[in-house]
Structures are given as structure tokens and as C-alpha cells.
N, C-alpha and C positions, 0 to 999 in steps of 0.2 A: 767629434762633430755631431750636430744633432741630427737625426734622421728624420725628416718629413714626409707625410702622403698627405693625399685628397681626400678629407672629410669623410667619412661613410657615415651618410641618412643614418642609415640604421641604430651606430653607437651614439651618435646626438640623439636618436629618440631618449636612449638608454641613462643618457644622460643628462638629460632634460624631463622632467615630471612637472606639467601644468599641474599647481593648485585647485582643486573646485572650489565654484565662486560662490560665497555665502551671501543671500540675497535675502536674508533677516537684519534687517539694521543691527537689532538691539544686542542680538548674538554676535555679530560682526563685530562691533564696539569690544561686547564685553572680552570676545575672545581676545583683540587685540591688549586686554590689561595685562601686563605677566605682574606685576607689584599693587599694592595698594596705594602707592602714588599714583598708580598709572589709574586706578581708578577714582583719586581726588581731580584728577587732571579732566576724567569725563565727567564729574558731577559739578565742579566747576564749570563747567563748559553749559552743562543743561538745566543747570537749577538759579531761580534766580540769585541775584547778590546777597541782600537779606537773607534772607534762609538759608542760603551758603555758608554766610556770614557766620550764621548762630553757633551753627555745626563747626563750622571749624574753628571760631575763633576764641578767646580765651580771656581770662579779666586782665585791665589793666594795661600795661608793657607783655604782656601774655609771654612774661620770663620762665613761668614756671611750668609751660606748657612746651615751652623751647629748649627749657634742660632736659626734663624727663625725656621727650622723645634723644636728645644729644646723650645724655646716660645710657641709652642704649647703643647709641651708635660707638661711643667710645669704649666698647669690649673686645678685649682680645680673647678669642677661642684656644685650646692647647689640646689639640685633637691626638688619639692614643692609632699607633700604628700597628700593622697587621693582625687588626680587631676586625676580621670582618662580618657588617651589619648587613647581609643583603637585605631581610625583612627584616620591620622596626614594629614595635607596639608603642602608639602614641594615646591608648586609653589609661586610666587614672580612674580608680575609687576617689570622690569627693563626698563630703557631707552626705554619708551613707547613702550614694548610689553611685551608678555608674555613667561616664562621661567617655566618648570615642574619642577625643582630643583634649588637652589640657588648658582649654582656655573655655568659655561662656559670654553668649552675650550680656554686656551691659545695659543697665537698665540708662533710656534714653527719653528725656521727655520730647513733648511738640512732635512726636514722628512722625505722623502723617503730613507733618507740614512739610519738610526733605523731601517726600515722595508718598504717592496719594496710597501706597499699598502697608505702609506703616509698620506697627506691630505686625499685624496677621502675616508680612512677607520673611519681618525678621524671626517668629516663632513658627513657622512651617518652614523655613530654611536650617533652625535648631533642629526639630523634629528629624527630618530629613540625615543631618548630618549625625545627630545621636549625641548631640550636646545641650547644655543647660540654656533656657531663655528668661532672661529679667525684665520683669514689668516693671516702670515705673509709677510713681503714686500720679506723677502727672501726664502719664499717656496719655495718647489718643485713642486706643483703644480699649474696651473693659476686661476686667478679669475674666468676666465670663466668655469675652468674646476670644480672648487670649487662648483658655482652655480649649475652645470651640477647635482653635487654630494648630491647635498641638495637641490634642488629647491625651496623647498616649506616653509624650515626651517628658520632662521635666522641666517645670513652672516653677521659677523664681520671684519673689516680690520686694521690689525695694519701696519701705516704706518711711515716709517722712513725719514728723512727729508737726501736727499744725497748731497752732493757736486754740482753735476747738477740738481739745483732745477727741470728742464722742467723735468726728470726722474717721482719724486716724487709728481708734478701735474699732471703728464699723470695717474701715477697710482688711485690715487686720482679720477681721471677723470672713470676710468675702473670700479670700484667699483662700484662709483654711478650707470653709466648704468645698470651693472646688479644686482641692486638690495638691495646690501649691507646695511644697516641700521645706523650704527653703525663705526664710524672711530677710532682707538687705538691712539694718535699722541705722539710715544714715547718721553722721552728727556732725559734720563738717560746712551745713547749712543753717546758722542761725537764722543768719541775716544773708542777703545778695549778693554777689561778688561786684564789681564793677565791671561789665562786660562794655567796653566804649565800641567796638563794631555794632554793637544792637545800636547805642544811642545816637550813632553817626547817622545808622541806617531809619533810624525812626522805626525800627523793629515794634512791631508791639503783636499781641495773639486775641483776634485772629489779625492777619495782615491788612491793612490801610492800605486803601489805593491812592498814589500821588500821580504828579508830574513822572518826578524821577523812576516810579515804579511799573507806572507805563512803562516809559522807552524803554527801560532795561527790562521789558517784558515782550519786546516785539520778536526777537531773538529766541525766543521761548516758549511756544505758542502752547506744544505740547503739556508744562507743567500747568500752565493758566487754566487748560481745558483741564485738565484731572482735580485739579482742586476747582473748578467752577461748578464740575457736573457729578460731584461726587455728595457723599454726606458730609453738613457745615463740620468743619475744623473746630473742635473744644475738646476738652478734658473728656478723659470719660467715667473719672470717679469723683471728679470735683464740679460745684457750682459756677465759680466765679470762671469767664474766660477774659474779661475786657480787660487792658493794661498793657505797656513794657513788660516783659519778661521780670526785670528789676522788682518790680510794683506786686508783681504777681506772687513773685515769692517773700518780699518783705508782708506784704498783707498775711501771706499762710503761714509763713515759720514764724516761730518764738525761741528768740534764743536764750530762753529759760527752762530749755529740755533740760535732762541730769538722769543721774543712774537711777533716782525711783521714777519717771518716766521709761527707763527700759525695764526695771522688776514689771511694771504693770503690763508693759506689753508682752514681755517672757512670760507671766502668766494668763494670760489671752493664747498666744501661741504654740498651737503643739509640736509646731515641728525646731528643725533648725535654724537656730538663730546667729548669724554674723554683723560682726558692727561694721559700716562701711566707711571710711575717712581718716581712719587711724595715721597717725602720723609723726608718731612719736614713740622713745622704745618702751618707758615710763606706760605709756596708758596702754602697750600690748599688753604688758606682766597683769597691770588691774585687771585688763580686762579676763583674760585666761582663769585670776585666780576669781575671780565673780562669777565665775560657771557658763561664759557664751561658747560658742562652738567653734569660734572662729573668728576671724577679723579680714579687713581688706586695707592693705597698707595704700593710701591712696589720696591725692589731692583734689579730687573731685575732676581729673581731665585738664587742671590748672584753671577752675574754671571760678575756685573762688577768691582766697587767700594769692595774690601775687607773691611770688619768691617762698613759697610754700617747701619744706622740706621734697624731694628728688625720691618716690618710693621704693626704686629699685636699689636707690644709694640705701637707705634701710634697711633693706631686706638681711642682710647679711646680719647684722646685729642686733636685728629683731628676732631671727630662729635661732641663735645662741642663746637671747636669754628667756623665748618661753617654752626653748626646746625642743624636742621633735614630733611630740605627738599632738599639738594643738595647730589648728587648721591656720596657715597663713597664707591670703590670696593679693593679689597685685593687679592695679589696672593704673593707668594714663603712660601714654607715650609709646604704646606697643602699636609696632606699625611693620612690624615682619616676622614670619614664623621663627626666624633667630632670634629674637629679642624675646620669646618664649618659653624657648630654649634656655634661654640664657637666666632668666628669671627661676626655670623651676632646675637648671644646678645650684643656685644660688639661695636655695631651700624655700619657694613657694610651692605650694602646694596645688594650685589653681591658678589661672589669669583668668582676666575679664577683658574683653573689647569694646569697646566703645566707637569712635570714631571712625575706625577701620568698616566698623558692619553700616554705620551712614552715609561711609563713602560709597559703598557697594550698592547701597538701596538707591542714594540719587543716581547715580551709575546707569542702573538698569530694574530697578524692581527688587522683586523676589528671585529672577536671575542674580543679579547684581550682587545682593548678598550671598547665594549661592557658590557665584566668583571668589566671593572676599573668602567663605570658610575653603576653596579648595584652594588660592592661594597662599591661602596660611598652611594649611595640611601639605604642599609640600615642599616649601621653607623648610617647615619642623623636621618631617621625613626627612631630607638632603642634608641639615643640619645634622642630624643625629646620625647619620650613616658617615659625615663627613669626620666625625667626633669618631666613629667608632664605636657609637652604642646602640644597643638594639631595644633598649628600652631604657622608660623615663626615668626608674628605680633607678640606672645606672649613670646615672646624670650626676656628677658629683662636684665641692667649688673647685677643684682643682683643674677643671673644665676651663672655665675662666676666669679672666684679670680685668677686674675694674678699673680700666686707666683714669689717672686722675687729672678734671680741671678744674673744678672748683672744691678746696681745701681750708679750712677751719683757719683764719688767721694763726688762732694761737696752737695750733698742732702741725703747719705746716711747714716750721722750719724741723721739729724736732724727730717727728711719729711720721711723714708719709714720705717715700718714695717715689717721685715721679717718674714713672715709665713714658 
């Protein structure tokens, strides 16, 4: 029979601990994110539709942006027992330096339009954490100002090859000086992708004010005042700002780049060069034996080619055939410290973020991102102690099983096994 008394004040204190109340919104917010859905859910919430829109959304059927992130989710882990990890080292030599976490931000155009703190919040948040920051060729920030914002850290530059080459060797030229290490040399942008959320939204740079852009702006007071009293929204290494996003880059790309557009630019550039778009096992092997330093298996975020090869599905058959000492990095679809994980047993070398680090900026700023890298840092930790491992080196595929749903017509009665 159970035996009951009368309450004692005392053990209900004991057992009871009031919370202290956080009376910072922005902290409030972000502390409640524990995922980086959880912080697509507040930038959704506070940015308007359009520029929500860009940020998240992807060309076409935006299939190929729906796999990639589904690729990651469909991994089974095979964690090793009484391996114990209490401490983990999640630093990684990359592209002859050093990186605290095996992932970098990706380079992102328009960011000051997400959130008025832009580059300078996503590269003093890299600084901070001891990881790599990517400039884009079409920031809103400059290189210079980039550097300004990260001195000490490491400066990446992704650059795109424009119609007026002298454009694209000047910039080229910019980077080096101050400091850059690291060149992105995209090729997966000739031409535009169809992004139908910009043309829904009558997206264009800098933002058009309507009807609809009101209302959906009363809601939002805070972003309208950032971008109204801030400095005007444009490029900060190019001239042109008027257009669709579409307009914008069909005007600047030629998609009559090729490999002697990157001998010229390998010869301008002194540092490390990586191609960014790769997507196929075919152009890893050219590329490897043509002397780059690297590559990044990648669809551009799904953002141009719809139904675009799945990078992580790659990955596996792209470091079998250029081996193991050539640099192979991954970005679209990673949206959890597991899915990083998972990536570098399945022999990347690096990942890149993208999306995850604009979720965090519209979020909350330079907090925001802040958020998104300690949310990922401990995924990965948890991850790898849950594994068993105490470091990346030991990260091996037999970690995990690529379950399969989408299969090569003609190999999937024969060659694959459905788990």
C-alpha cells in the first residue's frame, strides 16, 4: 500500500527551480532554436516573403534541393560499442590551414538583403568560431570590408567567371592582396536556373515596393527599418544592381567559361584553387589530373539544374576514383551536424553551409549565426561520441549505409539492395 504525508514546503522548493527570465528578445528567440529548422521557423517568421523566398527556395520543382537534403536524412549510422569518446576533436587541416569544425561557410550572394548585418556577421561569426568564410563574387559586402571583418581568420573567395573577363581578374586580383587563401572557381553557372519563387514574388535587387510588399511588410517592421536606414543594398564588387535575380546573372555569366578560362585564372592566383559545382565522377578524375587542389561536389543548393545529380550520393564513388589524397568538399542539403558527419565518413574532406548560416542570420544577426555554428558543433560532437569516435580521422564508411530511394532504372533490379 502506498504510504502518504503532507507536502513539505521545503522538498517542493527542492524540487521545483524557477527558470530566470530572459528579457532580451533576440537571445530569447534564438536560445529557444535547438535545430536549424528551428531557426528557418524564426526567420520565416521575421523576414519578409521575398527574401525568405530567395533564401530558401530553389529552381524549378526545387526536386533537387528536396533530395539532397532527403539523402541525408535517409542514413543509417552503425555506431561501434564500448569505444569510449568522452572528448572529441572535430578540427581538420583543410587546404593547408587549419579549421576548428569540418564544415565553412558558403559563399552567399544578396546577404545583406536576409539580414542588414550580412557578410560582416557571417565572417566575424567564422572568425569567432575558427572556421573558413566564403565571399561571394556577388556579395553585399567587399573583400576589403570582408577582411576588415575577419582579419585574422581565413578568407575564402568564390569567384565567378563574367562575360567581361577583366571584371573577374580584377576581382581575382582583390582577393589576393588582401589575404584570401582559398579561390571557389564556380562552373555550374552558365546561365540561370529558373528560380519560380523570385518570379511569383516579382523578386528583383534591390527590392521593389508593391501593394503586396507592403502588407506583407506591416508584420515586419523591424526588417524594413534595417534595410531603410542602413547603407543602399548592391553588389559590392560589381556595377550592375537593377533586375530579377535571373536578369542579373544571365547579363554577367557566359556560358562559354572552359578549362583555359581556369589556366588563366590558376595563373593570376596564388593560392588554393578549388572548382565549385562538380557533379559528376568523369570531371573529378580531369579535374584532379589538371593540377586543382580540390573540388566541391555540389549542385549549387539545387538552385540551378532541377533533378541535378544528389552530392552526397557521389561522394562515395568520387573518393574511390581520385583517391585519397585530393581534396573533396560537399555542400547542399546539410541541415544537421549528422549529416556532416555523415559526409566526412563517406570521405569528404570538408563541407560547406549554405542555407543553415542564412537561416541563423535572418534568425537573429550575427547572434543568429553564432546559433547555427554552436548548433551544428554539437550534432557533430553527439554524433561522434554516439559513433564512438573521438576524432574525424576515425570516421570511416562503414559508419554508415546509404539507404536507398532513388535507383538507376537500369541497375536497380540487378546491383542494389534495398534496405
Amino acid at each position: 500500500m502506498v504510504q502518504r504525508q503532507v507536502p513539505n514546503p521545503a522538498e517542493l522548493l527542492d524540487l521545483m527551480k524557477f527558470k530566470k527570465p530572459e528579457f532580451n528578445g533576440k537571445r530569447r528567440r534564438l536560445d529557444s532554436a535547438l535545430t536549424i529548422d528551428d531557426l528557418r521557423t524564426i526567420a520565416k517568421r521575421r523576414t519578409p516573403k521575398a527574401a525568405f523566398d530567395y533564401t530558401d527556395g530553389a529552381a524549378e520543382g526545387e526536386l533537387s534541393l528536396t533530395r539532397a537534403r532527403q539523402a541525408f536524412q535517409d542514413v543509417e549510422f552503425h555506431p561501434g560499442i564500448l569505444r569510449p569518446a568522452p572528448d572529441v576533436d572535430t578540427a581538420v587541416e583543410i587546404l593547408g590551414g587549419p579549421s576548428a569544425l569540418p564544415f565553412a561557410i558558403a559563399p552567399t550572394g544578396f546577404t545583406r538583403l536576409m539580414q542588414t548585418e550580412g557578410e560582416v556577421a557571417g565572417a566575424g561569426a567564422a572568425a569567432a568560431a575558427g572556421i573558413p568564410f566564403t565571399l561571394s563574387t556577388l556579395g553585399t559586402t567587399s573583400i576589403e570590408g570582408v577582411k576588415a571583418a575577419n582579419p585574422h581568420g581565413r578568407n575564402w573567395f568564390q569567384l565567378y567567371v563574367m562575360r567581361d573577363r577583366e571584371i573577374s581578374y580584377e576581382l581575382t586580383r582583390r582577393a589576393a592582396a588582401a589575404g584570401f587563401d582559398t579561390l571557389q572557381f564556380t562552373v555550374d553557372t552558365p546561365v540561370a536556373g529558373a528560380r519560380l519563387r523570385d518570379k511569383r514574388n516579382g523578386f528583383s535587387i534591390p527590392p521593389q515596393l508593391t501593394l503586396g510588399t507592403i502588407i506583407n511588410a506591416i508584420p515586419r517592421p523591424w526588417w524594413w527599418y534595417d534595410f531603410l536606414t542602413t547603407p543602399k543594398l548592391e553588389f559590392a564588387s560589381l556595377s550592375t544592381t537593377g533586375g530579377t535575380v535571373g536578369e542579373l546573372l544571365d547579363a554577367a555569366m557566359d556560358p562559354t567559361i572552359s578549362y583555359d578560362d581556369l589556366a588563366v585564372i590558376r595563373d593570376i592566383w596564388p593560392g588554393k584553387i578549388v572548382i565549385k559545382g562538380v557533379q559528376n565522377v568523369e570531371d573529378s578524375v580531369r579535374l584532379r589530373d589538371a593540377g586543382v587542389d580540390g573540388i566541391v561536389l555540389s549542385n549549387h543548393g539545387g538552385r540551378q539544374l532541377d533533378r541535378a545529380p544528389i552530392p552526397f550520393h557521389l561522394l562515395p564513388e568520387v573518393r574511390t576514383a581520385v583517391g585519397d589524397d585530393f581534396t573533396v568538399m560537399v555542400d547542399t542539403g546539410i541541415m544537421n551536424g549528422a549529416d556532416i558527419v555523415a559526409a566526412v565518413a563517406l570521405g569528404a574532406d570538408f563541407t560547406l553551409i549554405g542555407r543553415a548560416y542564412l537561416y541563423g542570420l535572418m534568425a537573429g544577426g550575427r547572434a543568429g549565426v553564432d546559433r547555427t555554428i554552436e548548433i551544428l558543433r554539437t550534432e557533430i560532437e553527439r554524433t561522434m561520441r554516439l559513433l564512438g569516435v573521438a576524432s574525424l580521422a576515425e570516421l570511416e564508411p562503414s559508419h554508415v549505409t546509404q539507404l536507398t530511394r532513388l535507383v538507376p532504372v537500369a541497375r536497380a533490379a540487378s546491383e542494389v539492395v534495398v534496405r
